[in-house]
N, C-alpha and C positions, 0 to 999 in steps of 0.2 A: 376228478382228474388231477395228479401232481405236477405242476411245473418247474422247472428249474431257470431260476434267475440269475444271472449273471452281470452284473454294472459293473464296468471296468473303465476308468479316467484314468490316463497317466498308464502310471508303471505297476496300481496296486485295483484288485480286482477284488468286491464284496459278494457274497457270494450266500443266497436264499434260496429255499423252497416253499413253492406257495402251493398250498391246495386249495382246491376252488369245488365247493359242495353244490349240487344241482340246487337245492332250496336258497343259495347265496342271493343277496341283494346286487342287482348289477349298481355301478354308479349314476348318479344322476347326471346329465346333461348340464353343463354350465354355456351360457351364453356367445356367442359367436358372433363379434361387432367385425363391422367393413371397416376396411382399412380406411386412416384416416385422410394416406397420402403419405403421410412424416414418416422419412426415413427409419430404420434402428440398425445401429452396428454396434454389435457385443452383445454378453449377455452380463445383467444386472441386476439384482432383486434384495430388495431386506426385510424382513420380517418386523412387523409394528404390532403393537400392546397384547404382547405375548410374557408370561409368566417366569421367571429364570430357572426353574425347575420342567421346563417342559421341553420337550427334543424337537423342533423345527428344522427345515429345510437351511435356517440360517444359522444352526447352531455349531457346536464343540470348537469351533476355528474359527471363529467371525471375524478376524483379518485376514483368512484366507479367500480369494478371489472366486466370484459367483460361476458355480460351474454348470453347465450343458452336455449331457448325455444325449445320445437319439438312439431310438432301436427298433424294428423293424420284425414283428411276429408273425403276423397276418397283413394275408393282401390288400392294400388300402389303409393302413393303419400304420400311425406313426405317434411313437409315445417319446414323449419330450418329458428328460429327468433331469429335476433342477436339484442342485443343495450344493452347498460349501464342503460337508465331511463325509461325501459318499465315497470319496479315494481315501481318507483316513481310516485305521484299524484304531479306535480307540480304546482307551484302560478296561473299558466293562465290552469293548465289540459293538458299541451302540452308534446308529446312524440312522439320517432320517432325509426323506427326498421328495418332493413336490413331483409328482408325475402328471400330465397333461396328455390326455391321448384324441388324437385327431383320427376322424373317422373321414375318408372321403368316398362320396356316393356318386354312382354315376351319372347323374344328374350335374354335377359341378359341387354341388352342396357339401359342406363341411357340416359334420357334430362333432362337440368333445364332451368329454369326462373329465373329470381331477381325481384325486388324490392324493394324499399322505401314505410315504409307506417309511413304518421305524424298522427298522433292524436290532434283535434284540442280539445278545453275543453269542446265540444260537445259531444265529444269520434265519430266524425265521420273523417275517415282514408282518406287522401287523399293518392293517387298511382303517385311516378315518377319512372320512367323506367332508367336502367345502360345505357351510352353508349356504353359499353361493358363489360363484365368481364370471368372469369375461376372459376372453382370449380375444385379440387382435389379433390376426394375421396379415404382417408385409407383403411376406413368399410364402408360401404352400407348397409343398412337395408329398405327395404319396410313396417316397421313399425314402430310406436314413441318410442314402447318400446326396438328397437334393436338400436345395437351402428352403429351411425352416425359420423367419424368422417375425417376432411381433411382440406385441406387448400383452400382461397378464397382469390379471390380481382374482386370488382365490380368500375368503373368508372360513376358517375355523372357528372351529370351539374358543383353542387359544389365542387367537388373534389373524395378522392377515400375511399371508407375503406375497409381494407385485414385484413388478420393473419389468424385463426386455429380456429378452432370448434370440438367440442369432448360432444356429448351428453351424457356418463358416467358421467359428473359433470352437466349436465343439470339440472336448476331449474324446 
């Protein structure tokens, strides 16, 4: 089945299609800690012992301010897209986004997922998978428009990116 992806921050909109093959690996499960109590307001993350030739969530603008996506597919499902250069169109069209997707069961219970998705200047996403990582959730929301906010750190190949998310400042 083809989908069409649309991330839009600000005023500038990237723009991929994904296909998604029945043999595809779904993602793995990354760990889901209780809140610790501690506040978070904003959202914040940097990317650590990562290569300078590899495209991260924190890359092509790394002065530019940590941004927050939320988007809303399916019922119960709420994917949180982190990255600095997902509203830039850069020289070669490359970009690259930390997506978090929260699954909530009717039960109360939370899973997530992670990923990397790069944007080639095709605008077509490739998918790599954390070695591991954690999600804190503050606030929980099963919708784009409720406040999503907590803390994260995901493990790659290339190294790690963490900090805070708070959909209240959401582009």
């Amino acid at each position: 089945m083809n989908r069409l992806v649309i991330i839009a921050l600000g005023s500038v909109a990237v723009v991929g299609a994904c296909a998604s093959s029945p043999g595809s690996e779904p993602a793995p499960n990354i760990e889901v800690r209780r809140s610790s109590g501690v506040p978070v307001s904003g959202t914040a993350f940097s990317c650590t012992d990562h290569a300078s030739t590899t495209l991260t969530p924190c890359e092509v603008y790394p002065s530019q301010r940590s941004a927050l996506a939320v988007r809303s597919d399916a019922q119960g499902v709420v994917d949180l897209v982190l990255s600095r250069n997902i509203s830039w169109i850069t020289v070669d069209g490359a970009a690259a986004a930390a997506v978090v997707s929260l699954q909530f069961l009717l039960e109360g219970e939370i899973l997530a997922t992670a990923r990397q998705d790069t944007y080639t200047a095709l605008g077509i996403p490739a998918a790599q998978y954390p070695r591991g990582g954690w999600i804190e959730p503050v606030a929980a929301s099963r919708t784009a428009e409720g406040r999503n906010a907590g803390r994260f750190s995901l493990s790659f190949d290339w190294g790690t990116v963490s900090g805070t998310y708070d959909s209240a400042d959401a582009q």
